[in-house]
N, C-alpha and C positions, 0 to 999 in steps of 0.2 A: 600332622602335629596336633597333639592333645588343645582344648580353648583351655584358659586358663578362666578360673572363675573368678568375681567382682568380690571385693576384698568383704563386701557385707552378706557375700550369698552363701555364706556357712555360719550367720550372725542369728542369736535370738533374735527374734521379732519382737521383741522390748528392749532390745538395744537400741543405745541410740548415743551419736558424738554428745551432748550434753542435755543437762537438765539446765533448765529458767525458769525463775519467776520471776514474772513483770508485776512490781508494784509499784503499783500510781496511786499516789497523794489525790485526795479530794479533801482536803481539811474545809475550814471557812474560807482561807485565804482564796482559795480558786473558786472563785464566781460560776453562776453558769457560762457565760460566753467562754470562759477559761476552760472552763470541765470539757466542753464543747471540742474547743481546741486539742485536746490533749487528747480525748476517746479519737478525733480523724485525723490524729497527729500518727498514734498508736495502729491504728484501721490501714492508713496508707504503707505505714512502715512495714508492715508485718505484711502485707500482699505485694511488697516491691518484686521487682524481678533479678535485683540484685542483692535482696536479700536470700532468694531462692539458688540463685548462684553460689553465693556462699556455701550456702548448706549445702549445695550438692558436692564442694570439693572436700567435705568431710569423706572419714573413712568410711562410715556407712549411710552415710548422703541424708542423713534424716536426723532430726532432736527432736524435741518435747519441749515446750512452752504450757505456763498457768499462769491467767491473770487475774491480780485479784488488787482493790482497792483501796484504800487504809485511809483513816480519819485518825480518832482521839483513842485512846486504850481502850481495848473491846470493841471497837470500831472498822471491823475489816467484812472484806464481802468477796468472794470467789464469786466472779463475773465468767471468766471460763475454763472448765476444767481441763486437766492433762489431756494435752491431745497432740499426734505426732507431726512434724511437719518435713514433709519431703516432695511435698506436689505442692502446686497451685492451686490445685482444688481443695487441700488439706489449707493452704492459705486464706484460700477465700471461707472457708467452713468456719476456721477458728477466728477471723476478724469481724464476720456475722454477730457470733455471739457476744463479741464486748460492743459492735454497733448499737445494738437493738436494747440492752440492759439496760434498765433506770438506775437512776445514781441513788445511794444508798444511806448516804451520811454526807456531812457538811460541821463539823468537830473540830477538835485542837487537832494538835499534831502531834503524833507519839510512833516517833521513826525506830523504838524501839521494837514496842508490838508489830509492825511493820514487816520486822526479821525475824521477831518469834515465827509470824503466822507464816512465813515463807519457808522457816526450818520445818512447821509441821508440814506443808507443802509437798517440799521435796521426801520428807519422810513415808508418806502415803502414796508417791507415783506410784505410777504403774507402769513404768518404765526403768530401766538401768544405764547408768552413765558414770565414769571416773569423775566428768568435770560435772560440777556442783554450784549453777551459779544464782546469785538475788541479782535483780538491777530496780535499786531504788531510784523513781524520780521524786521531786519535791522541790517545793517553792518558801522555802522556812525550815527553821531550824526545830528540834525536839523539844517539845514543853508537854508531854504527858508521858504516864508511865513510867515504869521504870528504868532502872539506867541504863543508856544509849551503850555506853563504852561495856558493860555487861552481856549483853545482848548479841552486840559485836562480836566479843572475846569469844561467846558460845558457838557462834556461827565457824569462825575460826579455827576454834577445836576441833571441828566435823569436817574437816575440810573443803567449807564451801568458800568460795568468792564474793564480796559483795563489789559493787558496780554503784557509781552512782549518776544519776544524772540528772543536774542542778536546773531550775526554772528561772530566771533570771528580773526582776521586776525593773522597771524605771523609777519607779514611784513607790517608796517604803510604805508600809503598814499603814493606815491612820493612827489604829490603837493600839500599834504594835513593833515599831518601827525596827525595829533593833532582830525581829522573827526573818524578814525578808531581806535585810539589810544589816547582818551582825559584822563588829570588829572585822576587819580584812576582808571583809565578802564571803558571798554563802556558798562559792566556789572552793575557797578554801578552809571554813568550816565540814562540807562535806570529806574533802579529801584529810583532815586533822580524825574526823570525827564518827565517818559514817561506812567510807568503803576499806577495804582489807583483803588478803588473801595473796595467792599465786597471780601475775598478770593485772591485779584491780587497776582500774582509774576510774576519774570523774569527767566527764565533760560536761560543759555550759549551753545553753541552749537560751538564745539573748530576750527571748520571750515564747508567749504560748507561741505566737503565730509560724514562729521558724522551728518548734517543736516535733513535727513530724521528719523534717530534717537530717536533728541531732537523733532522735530514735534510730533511724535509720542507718546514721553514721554509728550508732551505739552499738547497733545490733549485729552489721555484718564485722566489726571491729571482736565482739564474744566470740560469733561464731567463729572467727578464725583463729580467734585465740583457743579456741577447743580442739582443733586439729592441730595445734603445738604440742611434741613431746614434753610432759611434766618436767618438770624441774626438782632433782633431791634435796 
């Protein structure tokens, strides 16, 4: 009897179940000890071995991840570039580089640019995928740049995903209180305001320190939504 071959082993080798981009807020709002939090929240998450699970029960057991970290308009920074993830060593490689990166900015916040810089992102992979997705995190609502819901609406057109995933404070802003702490909460400001698409949500993450957590529950939750048949 003839073997039957693995559904990826007739696949470009720049195929891949999905494209991501992980953008992480470092605006002012997030402190060092926070920034801190968030890069080994991100580090952990992205080397778990259930997240590697996940991605193997994609159809060609592999995606592509870019991280990059966003302040105030004009204020973004690719920390690490497109790179494939289907091993553990492909895990550990691509978690090195957002380890080791100095932080870049410390700004407003402009969730708009945010989405630009992740549309030109996915525009220059070097990789190919149906699913298209952002996962914004963030601890405050958009005060720079241009308009959020523009931005959004573009992303949308292209058929990407956005995702978002909320940082949760105890203690509002001193100078700003209303940025960490808006009308009905920034849980559902984000879902009013920020994510969209096929499949989107938001999840909450009740501070930094349970932040590699919610990554984690964020991550293998995309990836399996990438191995879902699209919806007409």
């Amino acid at each position: 009897m003839a073997s039957v071959a693995p559904p990826w082993a007739h696949a470009d080798t720049n195929d891949v179940d999905a494209l991501l981009v992980l953008a992480a807020d470092i605006s002012r709002s997030v402190d060092s000890e926070k920034f801190r939090l968030q890069r080994d929240g991100y580090v952990a998450a992205i080397t778990d071995r259930e997240v590697l699970s996940a991605i193997k029960r994609g159809k060609l057991q592999r995606i592509a991840l870019c991280f990059l970290e966003w302040s105030g308009a004009g204020e973004q920074y690719r920390v690490a570039d497109w790179s494939q993830i289907g091993t553990a060593a492909q895990q550990t490689s691509f978690a090195h580089q957002i380890r080791e990166a100095p932080r870049a900015f410390a700004g407003r916040t402009s969730i708009s640019t945010a989405i630009d810089t992740s549309l030109a992102e996915l525009a220059r992979a070097p990789f190919k995928s149906e699913r298209k997705l952002i996962d914004v995190s963030g601890d405050g609502t958009h005060n720079s740049g241009r308009s959020l819901s523009d931005a959004r609406d573009e992303a949308l057109a292209k058929d990407v995903t956005i995702n978002g995933l909320v940082i949760l404070s105890a203690v509002p802003l001193a100078f700003n209180p209303a940025h960490t702490h808006p009308l009905g909460g920034l849980l559902s400001y984000f879902e009013n305001n920020v994510i969209g698409g096929p499949q989107s949500f938001a999840i909450a993450a009740d501070n930094f320190e349970s932040f590699g957590q919610s990554i984690r529950t964020k991550l293998i939750r995309e990836i399996a939504s990438a191995h879902q048949p699209r919806r007409a």
